[in-house]
Structure formats: structure tokens, C-alpha cells
C-alpha positions in Angstrom: 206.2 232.2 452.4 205.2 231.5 455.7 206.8 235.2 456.7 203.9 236.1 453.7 200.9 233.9 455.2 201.6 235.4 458.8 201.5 239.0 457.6 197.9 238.0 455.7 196.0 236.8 459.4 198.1 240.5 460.3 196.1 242.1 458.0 192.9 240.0 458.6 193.4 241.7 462.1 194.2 245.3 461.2 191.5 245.6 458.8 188.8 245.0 461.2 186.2 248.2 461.7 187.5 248.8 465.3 191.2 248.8 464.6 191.2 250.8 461.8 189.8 253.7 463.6 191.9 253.3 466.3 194.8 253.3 463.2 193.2 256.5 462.1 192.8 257.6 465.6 196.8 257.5 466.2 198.2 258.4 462.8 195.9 261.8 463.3 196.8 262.3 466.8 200.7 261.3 466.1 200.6 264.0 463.0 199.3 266.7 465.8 201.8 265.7 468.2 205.0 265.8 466.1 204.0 269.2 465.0 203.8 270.7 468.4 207.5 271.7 469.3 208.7 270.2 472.4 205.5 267.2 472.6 207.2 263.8 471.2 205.4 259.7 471.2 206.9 259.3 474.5 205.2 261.9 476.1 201.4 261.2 474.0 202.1 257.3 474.6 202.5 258.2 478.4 199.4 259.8 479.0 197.4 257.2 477.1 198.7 254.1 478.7 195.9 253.7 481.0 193.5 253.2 478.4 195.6 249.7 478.5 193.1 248.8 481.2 190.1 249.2 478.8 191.0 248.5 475.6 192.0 245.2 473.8 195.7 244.8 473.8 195.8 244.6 469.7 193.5 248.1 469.4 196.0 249.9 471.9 199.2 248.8 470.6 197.6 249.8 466.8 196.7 253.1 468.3 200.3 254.0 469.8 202.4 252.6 466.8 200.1 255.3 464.8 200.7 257.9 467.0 204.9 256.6 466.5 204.6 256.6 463.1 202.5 260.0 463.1 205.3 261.7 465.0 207.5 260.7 462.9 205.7 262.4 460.1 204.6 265.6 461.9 208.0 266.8 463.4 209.2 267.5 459.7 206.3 270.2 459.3 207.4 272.3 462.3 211.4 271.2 461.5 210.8 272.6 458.0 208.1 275.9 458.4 209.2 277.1 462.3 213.0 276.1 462.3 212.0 274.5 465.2 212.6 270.0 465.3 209.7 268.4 467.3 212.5 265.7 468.4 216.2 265.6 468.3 215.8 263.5 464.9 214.3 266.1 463.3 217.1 268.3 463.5 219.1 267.4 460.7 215.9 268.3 459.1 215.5 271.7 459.5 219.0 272.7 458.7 218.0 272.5 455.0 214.4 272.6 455.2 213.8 275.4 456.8 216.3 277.4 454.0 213.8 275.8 451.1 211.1 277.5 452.7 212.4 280.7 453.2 213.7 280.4 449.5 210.2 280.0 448.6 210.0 276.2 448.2 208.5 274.8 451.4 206.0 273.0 449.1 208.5 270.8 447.6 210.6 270.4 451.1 206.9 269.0 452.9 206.6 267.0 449.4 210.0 264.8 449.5 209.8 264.7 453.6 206.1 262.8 453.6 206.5 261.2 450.4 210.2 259.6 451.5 209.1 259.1 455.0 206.1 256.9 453.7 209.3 254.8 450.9 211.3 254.8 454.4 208.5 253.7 456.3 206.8 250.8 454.1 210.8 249.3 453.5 211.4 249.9 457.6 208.1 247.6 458.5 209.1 245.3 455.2 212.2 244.7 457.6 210.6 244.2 460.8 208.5 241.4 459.0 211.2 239.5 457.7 214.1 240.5 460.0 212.2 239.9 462.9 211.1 236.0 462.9 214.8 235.3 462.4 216.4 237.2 465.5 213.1 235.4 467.3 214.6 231.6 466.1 218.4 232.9 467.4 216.9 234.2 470.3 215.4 230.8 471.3 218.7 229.8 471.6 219.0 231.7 475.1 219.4 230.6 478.3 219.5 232.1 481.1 222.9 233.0 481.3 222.7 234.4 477.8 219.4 236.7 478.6 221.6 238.2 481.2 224.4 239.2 479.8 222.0 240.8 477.0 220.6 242.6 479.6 223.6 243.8 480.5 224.2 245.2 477.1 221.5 246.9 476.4 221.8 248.4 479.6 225.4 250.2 478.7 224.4 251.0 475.5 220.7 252.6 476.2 222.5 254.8 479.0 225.2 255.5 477.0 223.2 256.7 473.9 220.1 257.8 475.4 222.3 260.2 477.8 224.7 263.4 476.6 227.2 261.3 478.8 227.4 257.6 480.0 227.9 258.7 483.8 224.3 260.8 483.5 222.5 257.9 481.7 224.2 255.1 484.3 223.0 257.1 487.0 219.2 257.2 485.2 219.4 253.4 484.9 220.4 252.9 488.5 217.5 255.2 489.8 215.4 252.9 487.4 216.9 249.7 489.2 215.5 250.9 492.5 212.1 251.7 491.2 212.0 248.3 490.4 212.8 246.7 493.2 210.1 248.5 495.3 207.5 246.0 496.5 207.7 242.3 497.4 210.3 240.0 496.2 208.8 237.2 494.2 211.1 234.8 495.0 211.9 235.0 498.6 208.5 237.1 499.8 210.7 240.0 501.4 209.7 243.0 500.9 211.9 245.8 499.7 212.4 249.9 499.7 208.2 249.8 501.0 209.5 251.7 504.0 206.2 250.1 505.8 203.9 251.4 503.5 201.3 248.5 502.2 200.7 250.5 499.2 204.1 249.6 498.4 203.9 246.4 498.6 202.8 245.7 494.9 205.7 248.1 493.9 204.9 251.3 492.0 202.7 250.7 488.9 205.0 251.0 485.7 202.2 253.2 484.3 202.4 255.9 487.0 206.1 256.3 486.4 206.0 256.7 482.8 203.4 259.7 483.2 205.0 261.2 486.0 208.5 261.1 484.2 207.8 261.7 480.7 204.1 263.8 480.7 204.4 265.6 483.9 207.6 266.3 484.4 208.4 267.7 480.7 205.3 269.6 480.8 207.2 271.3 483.2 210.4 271.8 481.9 208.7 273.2 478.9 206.7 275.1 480.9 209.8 276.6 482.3 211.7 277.4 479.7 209.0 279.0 477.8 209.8 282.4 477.0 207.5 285.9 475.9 208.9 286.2 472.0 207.1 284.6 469.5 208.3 281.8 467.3 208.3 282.8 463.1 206.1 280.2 460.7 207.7 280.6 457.6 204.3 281.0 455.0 204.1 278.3 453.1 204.7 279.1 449.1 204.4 277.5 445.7 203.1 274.0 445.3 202.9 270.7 447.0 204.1 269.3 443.8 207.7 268.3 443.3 209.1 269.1 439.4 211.2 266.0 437.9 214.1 267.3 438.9 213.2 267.8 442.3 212.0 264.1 441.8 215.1 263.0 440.3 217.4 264.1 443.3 214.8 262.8 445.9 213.7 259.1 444.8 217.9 257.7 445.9 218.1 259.8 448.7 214.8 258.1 450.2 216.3 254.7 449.5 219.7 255.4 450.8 218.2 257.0 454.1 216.1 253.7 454.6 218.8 251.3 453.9 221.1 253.6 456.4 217.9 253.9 459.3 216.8 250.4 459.7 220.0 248.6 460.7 220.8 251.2 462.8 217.6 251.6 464.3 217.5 247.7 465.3 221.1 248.3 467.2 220.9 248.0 470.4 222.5 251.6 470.6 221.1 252.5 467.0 218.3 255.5 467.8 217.4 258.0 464.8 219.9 260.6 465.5 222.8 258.9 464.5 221.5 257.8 460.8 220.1 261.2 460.3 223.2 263.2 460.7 224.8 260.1 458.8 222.3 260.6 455.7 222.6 264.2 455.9 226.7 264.1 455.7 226.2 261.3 452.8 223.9 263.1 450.7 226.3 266.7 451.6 228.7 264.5 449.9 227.2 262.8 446.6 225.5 265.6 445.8 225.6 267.6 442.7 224.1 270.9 444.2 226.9 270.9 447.3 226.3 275.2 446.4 222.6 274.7 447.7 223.4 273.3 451.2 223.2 275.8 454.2 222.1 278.4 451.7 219.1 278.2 449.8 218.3 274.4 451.1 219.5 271.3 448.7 216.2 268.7 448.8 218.5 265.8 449.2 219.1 267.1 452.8 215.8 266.5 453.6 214.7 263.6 451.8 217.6 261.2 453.3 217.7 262.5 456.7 213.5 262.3 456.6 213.7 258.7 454.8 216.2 257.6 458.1 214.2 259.3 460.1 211.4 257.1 459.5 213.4 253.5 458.6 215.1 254.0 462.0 211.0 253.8 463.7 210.6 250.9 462.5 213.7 249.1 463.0 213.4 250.1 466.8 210.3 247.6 466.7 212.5 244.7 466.0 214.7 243.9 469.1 211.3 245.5 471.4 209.5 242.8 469.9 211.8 239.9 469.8 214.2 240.5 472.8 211.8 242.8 474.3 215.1 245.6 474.4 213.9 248.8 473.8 216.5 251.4 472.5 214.9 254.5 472.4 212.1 256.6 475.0 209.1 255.8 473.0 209.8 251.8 472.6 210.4 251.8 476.9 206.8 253.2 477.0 205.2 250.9 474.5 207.5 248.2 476.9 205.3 249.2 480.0 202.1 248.6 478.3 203.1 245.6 477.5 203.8 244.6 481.3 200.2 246.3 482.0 198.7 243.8 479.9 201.0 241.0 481.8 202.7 240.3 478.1 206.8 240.0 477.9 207.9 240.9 474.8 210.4 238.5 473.0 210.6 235.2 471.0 207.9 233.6 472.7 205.4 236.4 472.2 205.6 235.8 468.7 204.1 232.3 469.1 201.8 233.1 472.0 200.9 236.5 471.0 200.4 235.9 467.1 197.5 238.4 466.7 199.0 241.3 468.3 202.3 241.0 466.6 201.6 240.2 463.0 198.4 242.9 463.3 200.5 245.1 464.5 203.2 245.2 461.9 200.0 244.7 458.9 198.4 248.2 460.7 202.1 249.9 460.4 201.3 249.9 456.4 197.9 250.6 456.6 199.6 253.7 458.7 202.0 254.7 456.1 199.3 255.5 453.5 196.8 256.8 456.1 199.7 259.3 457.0 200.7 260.7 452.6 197.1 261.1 452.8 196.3 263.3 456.3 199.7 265.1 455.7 199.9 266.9 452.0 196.3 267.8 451.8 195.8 269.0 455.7 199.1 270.5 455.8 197.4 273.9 456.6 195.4 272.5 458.9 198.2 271.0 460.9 200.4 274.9 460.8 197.1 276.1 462.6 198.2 273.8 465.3 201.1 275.8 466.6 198.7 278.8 467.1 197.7 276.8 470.2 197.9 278.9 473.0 201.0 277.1 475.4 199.7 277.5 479.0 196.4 276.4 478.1 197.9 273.2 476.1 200.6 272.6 479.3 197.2 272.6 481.2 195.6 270.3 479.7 198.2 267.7 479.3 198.6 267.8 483.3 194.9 267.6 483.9 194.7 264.6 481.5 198.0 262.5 483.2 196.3 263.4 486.5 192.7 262.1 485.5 194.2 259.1 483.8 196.2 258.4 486.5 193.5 258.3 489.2 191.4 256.5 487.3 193.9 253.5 487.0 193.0 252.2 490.7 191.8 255.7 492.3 194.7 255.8 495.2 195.6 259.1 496.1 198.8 257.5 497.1 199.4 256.9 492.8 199.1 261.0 492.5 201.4 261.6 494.9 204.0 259.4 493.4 202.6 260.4 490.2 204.3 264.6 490.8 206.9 263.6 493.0 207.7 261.7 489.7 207.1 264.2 487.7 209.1 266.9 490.3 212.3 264.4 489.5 211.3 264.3 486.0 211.8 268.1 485.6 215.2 267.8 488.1 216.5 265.5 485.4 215.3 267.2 482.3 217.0 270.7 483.8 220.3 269.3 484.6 220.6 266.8 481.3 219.7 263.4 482.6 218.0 261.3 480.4 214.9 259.9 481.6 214.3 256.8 479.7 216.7 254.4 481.0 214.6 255.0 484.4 212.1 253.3 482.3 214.4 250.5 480.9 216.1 250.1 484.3 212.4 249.6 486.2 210.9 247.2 483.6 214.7 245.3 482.4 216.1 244.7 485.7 213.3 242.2 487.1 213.6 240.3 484.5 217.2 240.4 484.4 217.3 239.5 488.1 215.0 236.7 487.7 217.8 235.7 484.7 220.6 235.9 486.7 219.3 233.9 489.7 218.3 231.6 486.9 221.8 231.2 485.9 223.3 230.8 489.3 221.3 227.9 490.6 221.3 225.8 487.2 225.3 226.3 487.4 224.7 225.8 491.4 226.4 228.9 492.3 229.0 228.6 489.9 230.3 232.7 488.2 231.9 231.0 485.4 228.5 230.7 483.5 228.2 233.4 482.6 232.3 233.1 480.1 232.0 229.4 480.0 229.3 230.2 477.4 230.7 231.7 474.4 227.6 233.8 473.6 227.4 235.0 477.3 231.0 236.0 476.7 230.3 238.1 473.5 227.7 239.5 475.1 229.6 240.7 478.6 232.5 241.5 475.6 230.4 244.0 474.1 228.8 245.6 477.1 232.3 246.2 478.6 233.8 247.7 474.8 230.7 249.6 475.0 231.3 251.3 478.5 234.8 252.3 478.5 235.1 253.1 474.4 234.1 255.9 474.5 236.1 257.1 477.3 239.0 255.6 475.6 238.1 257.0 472.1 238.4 260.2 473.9 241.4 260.2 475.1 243.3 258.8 472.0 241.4 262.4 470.3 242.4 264.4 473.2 246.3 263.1 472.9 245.8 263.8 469.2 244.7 267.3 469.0 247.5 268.4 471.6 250.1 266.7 469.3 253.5 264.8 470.0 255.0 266.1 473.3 257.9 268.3 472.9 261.4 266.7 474.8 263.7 268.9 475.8 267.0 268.5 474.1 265.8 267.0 470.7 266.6 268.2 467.4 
């Protein structure tokens, strides 16, 4: 009940004039954004972050979990008419997607993907309203010792997930760790990496290297790898109407996906890739139409992976908001406008902060039906998108990082950072390093320095704090299971597929 009451003053929040626009505002802009190929949250969140120094910290944080949520939605639409996914999780989408449409049922594949994405996404943010005040009262349960270690979890498991291999993402979140040291220490007054620079000595604004990384320096990757052929929109055929039977084998897959997106997606190494390829093999597997899959395109393959998709968004939103761990690109960039508002996320913000969480998660269902509505009805209207001319949109995303970048504190010194940013963006983008644990690794490891010194003078120097503790231990547990499984995992395959060694001499 008192989950219930909360979620009431959300909606007393979200339903004011102002923020409903701006809910409007980023469901439409979120929609055009995951049907570009190659644009994603991260990179639309990143170029409007320093409207956080206008705008009222409850309007902004409505507007970007629209344009989340509207991502979310729009990738499926390029996914299922170009064969092309917006964002890795869309992938799993347009192996059978894209087959409907050429088969002649596009219609009924855009049906089950907004319809289950809206079932997905009104069960995900159910979760994140009940799951989320209870991690807050375990959470209180931290000390310092404890925040830590969990820091040192998410750490390992954001690199190692976030990266195509731990080394690569380790190295991100070390580069990161530097970034975020940059400036004057806090608690001794030193300062650190400025190389005598004053403009150092505040450290690099969080804002500037979220641009530079994710807007500047994928517009030009993309720009780079952008080649003279032209991409094929499949036309879109028959109706936006689903039959009953198309009904009938859509309606479990959209529960299954959600059930399979949210837990994962509130992992600290959950994401959306791994419960859409999960879905996708699950429905492959219970299906009655196993003929249909990778040849004409079986519905359930689009509906589950679609419905996880989308339950996986909004699980992401529980341990950003309580623990103040995000586990995926887009939730490290809604994490730096929190620090440009001066806000930590975690179990205190829910107490201090009780407006912008709870009209938050009310505005993420006021989302869900804005987005059934903008996406069946305009869906020809969003295809026109991808007639957009490339250069000219690559152009216009620069000019709008650099302008919004400027106008943050209008120091030359901030656009110069800003594109040599954006110069080690593209470096990392072209040789597969993952850019958002240098995110995580700038905004996470102040605080879990601050932790750790914490620790060490309440224990007065004392290393066992942090295994004397048994949660601490669990934690540090994890963190190390999570670093060299993998490796080991590997192994064991490798000694499997090359079989039992041969001894010379034996029968």
C-alpha cells in the first residue's frame, strides 16, 4: 500500500502540463532515434545533457527515460523493415522480423513488437516500483566497507559485459579511473593529472566526456564506415492488424520475454542482449511453427525477444536508482546527469529525492501508452526517417554536441577536450573497446575511493574489513568468480572440444 500511495504523488508529478510534454517530447524523439540505424539513447541522452543546467531535474530525467523507452520501441521498425537492428538488442529481432516482412506480413511483425513491448514495458516499470523500495531497505544496510566491494563488482561485471572481452573493457574502466581523478583531491587538497593547467583543477566536467565519447566520437565511426550502396526498406504490406491466431501465439511469448528481461536487466551484468537471444532460443523451442523460423519468420520470434527487449529497460532502472550501478551505456549517461544536478543516486535518494523518483517511474507508464499510440498509426511516418540524407544528419549531431557543449560554461578549453574525447572515442569504437565503462569508471570510482578510505580509517588501517564482513566478502567473492570465470569457462570448452589426450602405449 504504501508502494501504491508513493506511485499516486508519482503520478500527481508526471501529469503536470510541463512534464507531459516533455514525456511527449522524448517518447517522439526516442521513436526517431531507434529507427535511425547506428543512433542509440546513449548517444541522444549525450547530446541533451546540458539542458540539465536549464531544466528542472524531474522534466529532464522524464524527457530522457522517454527517449529510453522510445528507443526501445523504434529500433524494432528498422530491425524488422531494413534488416538492419538500431542496437545490439534488436538483433535477435530482425532475424525473424525481417523474413515476416519479406513474406508479406510486416504488418503483423510491427503489431506483436509494439504491442508486447508496451505488456513488457508496463510489467518492467510494475517491477521497478515494487522491486525497487526493497533493494533500497537492504541497501541501507551498507557501510562503507560493503559500498566498496559493490563497487568492485559492478566494476568486473560492467567491463566484462559491456566489452567483446574482459581485458578491452578493464582497460576502458581504467582509462575512466583516470578521468576521474583529474582535478583536486577533496580530501587532502592535492591536485592530480592537471599537468598545471587551472582549468583542470575542477576535473573534466562529466558532461563533456559523455558527448565527446558517445556523440562525437560515434558520429565518427559511423561516419567512417559509411559506405556508397544503399540499404533495401522492405515495403510494408497487409495490415497492422494481427488475426487471432497471430494473437494466440503472441500474448505468452510477451509474458515470457518480460518475466525473462526484468531479472536479468536488474543484474549487475544483466543488459538486453542476453535475455533476447535467451527468449529467442525459448520461443525456437516451445513453438509449434519450428518450420516458420529462419524461413518465412515465426511471430513468436519477435514478440519474446521484443517483450525482453523492453522488460530488460526497465529493470536497468532498478540498481541505477537504488545502488546508483548502472549496467548498461544509456543508464552511465542518465548517471552523469545526475552528478550535474549534484544528486547520488541510491537508497537515500529515494527519501531525499521522492519527487524525481516516484514521477519518474509514474511518467514511464504514461510513456508506454504514449509510445502504442505514436508507433502503429505513424509507422510510415517514422520509415520516411531513414530517407535522411547521412552526412547532413552526422552534421548536425556534431554541430549540436559542439553548441551544447560551449554553452555549458563557454571555455574553449571544454571543446578541445570535448574532440580529443571524441578522437579516442572513435580509436575505441574502431578497434572494439567499449566506451561505457569510461563513463562508469569516471563517475563510480570517486565514490568508491571516498568508500574505501571510509573503510580504512573506521577499521584504523585495518585490510581485514573488507572479509571480516560477511557481505563484503560475498561481494569481493563475486567480483573475483566474475573476472576469471570466464577465462576458466574457456578453457574447460577448449580441453573439451580437443577431447581426451591420446597416450602412447594404451589400448
Amino acid at each position: 500500500m504504501e508502494t501504491l500511495g508513493h506511485l499516486a504523488h508519482g503520478f500527481s508529478v508526471a501529469f503536470t502540463p510541463v512534464n507531459l510534454m516533455w514525456c511527449l517530447l522524448g517518447t517522439t524523439l526516442g521513436t526517431a532515434i531507434g529507427v535511425l540505424p547506428g543512433l542509440g539513447p546513449a548517444l541522444t541522452i549525450a547530446l541533451l545533457l546540458p539542458i540539465t543546467y536549464q531544466v528542472a531535474p524531474e522534466a529532464s530525467f522524464i524527457l530522457f527515460a522517454g527517449i529510453y523507452y522510445g528507443a526501445m520501441y523504434g529500433g524494432s521498425t528498422t530491425s524488422i523493415l531494413l534488416n538492419t537492428p538500431g542496437e545490439s538488442a534488436t538483433i535477435v529481432t530482425a532475424l525473424e522480423g525481417n523474413r515476416m516482412a519479406r513474406s508479406g506480413r510486416g504488418g503483423a511483425a510491427l503489431a506483436t513488437s509494439a504491442i508486447g513491448s508496451f505488456v513488457a514495458g508496463t510489467l518492467g516499470t510494475l517491477g521497478v516500483a515494487f522491486l525497487a523500495p526493497v533493494v533500497v531497505k537492504f541497501a541501507l544496510s551498507f557501510g562503507p566497507a560493503e559500498y566498496f566491494s559493490l563497487m568492485v563488482l559492478a566494476f568486473i561485471t560492467v567491463s566484462a559485459v559491456l566489452g567483446s572481452s574482459s581485458v578491452r573493457g578493464l582497460t576502458s574502466l581504467f582509462i575512466g579511473f583516470v578521468i576521474g581523478m583529474i582535478g583536486v583531491d577533496l580530501q587532502t587538497g592535492q591536485p592530480r593529472f592537471t599537468f598545471g593547467m587551472s582549468q583542470l583543477l575542477d576535473g573534466v566536467d562529466v558532461i563533456v566526456v559523455a558527448v565527446g565519447l558517445f556523440a562525437v566520437g560515434e558520429t565518427f565511426y559511423m561516419a567512417s564506415r559509411r559506405y556508397a550502396g544503399k540499404d533495401e526498406i522492405v515495403p510494408l504490406k497487409g495490415s497492422l492488424y494481427m488475426t487471432a491466431a497471430e494473437w494466440a501465439r503472441s500474448w505468452k511469448a510477451w509474458l515470457r520475454g518480460a518475466l525473462l528481461g526484468f531479472p536479468i536487466g536488474a543484474l549487475p551484468a544483466g543488459g538486453a542482449e542476453i535475455p533476447t537471444f535467451l527468449s529467442y532460443a525459448i520461443e525456437k523451442k516451445l513453438s509449434k511453427h519450428k518450420e516458420e523460423f529462419g524461413t518465412v519468420g515465426a511471430i513468436e520470434g519477435v514478440a519474446g525477444p521484443e517483450a525482453a527487449n523492453n522488460a530488460s529497460a526497465a529493470g536497468v532502472l532498478v540498481p541505477m536508482l537504488t545502488l546508483g550501478l548502472p549496467t548498461s551505456a544509456t543508464a552511465a549517461i542518465m548517471l552523469s546527469a545526475f552528478q550535474s544536478y549534484g544528486i547520488n543516486p541510491g537508497p537515500m535518494l529515494f527519501m531525499t529525492q521522492a519527487n524525481l523518483v516516484w514521477g519518474l517511474i509514474a511518467s514511464l507508464f504514461i510513456a508506454n501508452i504514449i509510445l502504442v499510440i505514436l508507433n502503429l498509426p505513424l509507422i510510415g511516418l517514422w520509415v520516411r526517417l531513414l530517407k535522411i540524407p547521412a552526412p547532413q544528419l552526422y552534421a548536425g549531431i556534431l554541430v549540436f554536441a559542439t553548441v551544447g557543449t560551449y554553452g555549458i560554461s563557454q571555455s574553449p578549453t571544454d571543446l578541445v577536450i570535448l574532440y580529443l574525447l571524441g578522437g579516442a572515442g572513435f580509436l575505441m569504437r574502431r578497434f572494439d573497446f567499449p566506451t561505457a565503462p569510461v563513463i562508469i569508471g569516471m563517475i563510480l570510482w570517486p565514490l568508491a575511493e571516498t568508500q574505501f578510505r571510509r573503510a580504512m580509517t573506521i577499521s584504523n588501517g585495518d585490510w581485514s574489513v573488507f572479509y571480516k564482513h560477511p557481505l563484503s566478502l560475498t561481494l569481493l567473492t563475486l567480483a573475483f568468480i566474475g573476472l576469471i570465470g570466464p577465462h576458466v569457462y574457456a578453457y574447460i570448452e577448449r580441453r573439451r572440444m580437443r577431447g581426451p589426450e591420446h597416450v602412447p602405449g594404451d589400448a
